[in-house]
N, C-alpha and C positions, 0 to 999 in steps of 0.2 A: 143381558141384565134388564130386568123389569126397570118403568123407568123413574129415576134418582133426579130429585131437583134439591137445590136449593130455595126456599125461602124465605121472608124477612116473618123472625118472630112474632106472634102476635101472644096475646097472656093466655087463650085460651089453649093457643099450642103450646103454650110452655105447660099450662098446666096436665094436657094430656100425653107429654112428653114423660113430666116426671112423675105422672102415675106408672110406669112401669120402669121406672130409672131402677140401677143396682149402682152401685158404688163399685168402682173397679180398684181389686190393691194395688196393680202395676202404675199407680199414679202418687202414691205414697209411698215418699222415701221414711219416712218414719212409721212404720205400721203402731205403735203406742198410738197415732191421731186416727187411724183409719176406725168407722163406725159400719154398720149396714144400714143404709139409705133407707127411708121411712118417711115416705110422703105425709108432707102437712100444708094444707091450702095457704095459712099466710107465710109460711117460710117461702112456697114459694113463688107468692103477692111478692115481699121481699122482693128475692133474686131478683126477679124480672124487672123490677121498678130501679133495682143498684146498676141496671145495665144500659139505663137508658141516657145515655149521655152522647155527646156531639163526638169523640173520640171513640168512637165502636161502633157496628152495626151486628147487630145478633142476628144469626140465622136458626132454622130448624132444616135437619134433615128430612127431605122427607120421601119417602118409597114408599108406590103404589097409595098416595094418599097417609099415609101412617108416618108419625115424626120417629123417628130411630137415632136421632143425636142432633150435634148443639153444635156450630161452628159460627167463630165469632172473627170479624177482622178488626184486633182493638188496638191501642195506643199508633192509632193514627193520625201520623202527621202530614198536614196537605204542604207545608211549606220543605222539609226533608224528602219528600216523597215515600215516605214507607208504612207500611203497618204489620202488624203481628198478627199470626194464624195461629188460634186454638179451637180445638176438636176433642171432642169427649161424645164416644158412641151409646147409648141407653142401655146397654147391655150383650152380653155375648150372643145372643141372637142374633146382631145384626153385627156384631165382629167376624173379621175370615170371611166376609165375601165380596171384596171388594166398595163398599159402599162409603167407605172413608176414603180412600184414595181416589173414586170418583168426584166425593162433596169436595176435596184439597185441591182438585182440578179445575173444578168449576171457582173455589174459592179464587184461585190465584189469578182464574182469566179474570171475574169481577175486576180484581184488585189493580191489574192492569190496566183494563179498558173501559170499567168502568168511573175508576175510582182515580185515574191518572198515575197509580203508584210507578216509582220505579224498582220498589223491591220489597219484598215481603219477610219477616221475621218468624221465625219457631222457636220452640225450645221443648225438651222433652226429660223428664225426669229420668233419670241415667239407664235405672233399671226396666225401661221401661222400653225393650226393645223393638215390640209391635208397632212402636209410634214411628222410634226409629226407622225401622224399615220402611212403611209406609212414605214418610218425609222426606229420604233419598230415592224411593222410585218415581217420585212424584218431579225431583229435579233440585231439592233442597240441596244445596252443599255446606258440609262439615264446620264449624268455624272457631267453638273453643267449648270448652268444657269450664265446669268450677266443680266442688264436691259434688253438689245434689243434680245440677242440669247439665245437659248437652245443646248448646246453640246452633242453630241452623239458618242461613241467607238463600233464596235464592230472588235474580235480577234480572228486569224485560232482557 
């Protein structure tokens, strides 16, 4: 595999991120909200700006130079030790070849070693079995369901 890094978002990589973003429907449990994605420079001034906070650190995927998705370690807590892993890849391009289950790799050493965590959090919209898969080959274990999500733990 050509080589997959992680690194910390900056605006100009978000914005050449989501020049070629698609919306994926396997993330929407309610397809009535699902739209097709349509880049617009301040929508995504926005996003970028709602991300920046003490409880998150945003990353961009990136291979060969080129951002291919978004993984974020957010609702972290330094005093509980834990935070939450999301991952949203730019498109089916860069789906199916490993390069998510890579970034979740790198994500979770971060989260350990660098971040002190003792555990990391997922959760993946029910139908949305790729994430699935991905999240248990990666070492996530099982831990409850509600209607719309599937929750996932894994611990140093």
């Amino acid at each position: 595999m050509e080589e997959l890094k992680l690194q910390r978002m900056t605006r100009n990589l978000c914005h050449e991120l989501y020049k070629e973003w698609e919306n994926d429907e396997a993330i929407y449990m309610d397809m009535n909200s699902f739209k097709p994605y349509i880049y617009n420079e301040d929508a995504v001034n926005r996003y970028f700006d709602s991300k920046q906070d003490s409880s998150r650190i945003l990353f961009v995927i990136m291979h060969s130079d080129k951002p291919i998705g978004e993984l974020q370690l957010k609702q972290i807590d330094y005093d509980k030790k834990e935070c939450t892993l999301s991952i949203h890849m730019q498109n089916d391009h860069s789906k199916g070849k490993g390069y998510g289950t890579k970034a979740e790799q790198l994500a979770i050493k971060y989260a350990f070693e660098e971040l002190g965590m003792d555990a990391v959090n997922a959760d993946t919209v029910k139908k949305n079995i790729r994430s699935q898969h991905v999240i248990e080959k990666v070492g996530f274990k099982f831990i409850k369901e509600d209607d719309c999500f599937k929750y996932y733990r894994i611990q140093r």
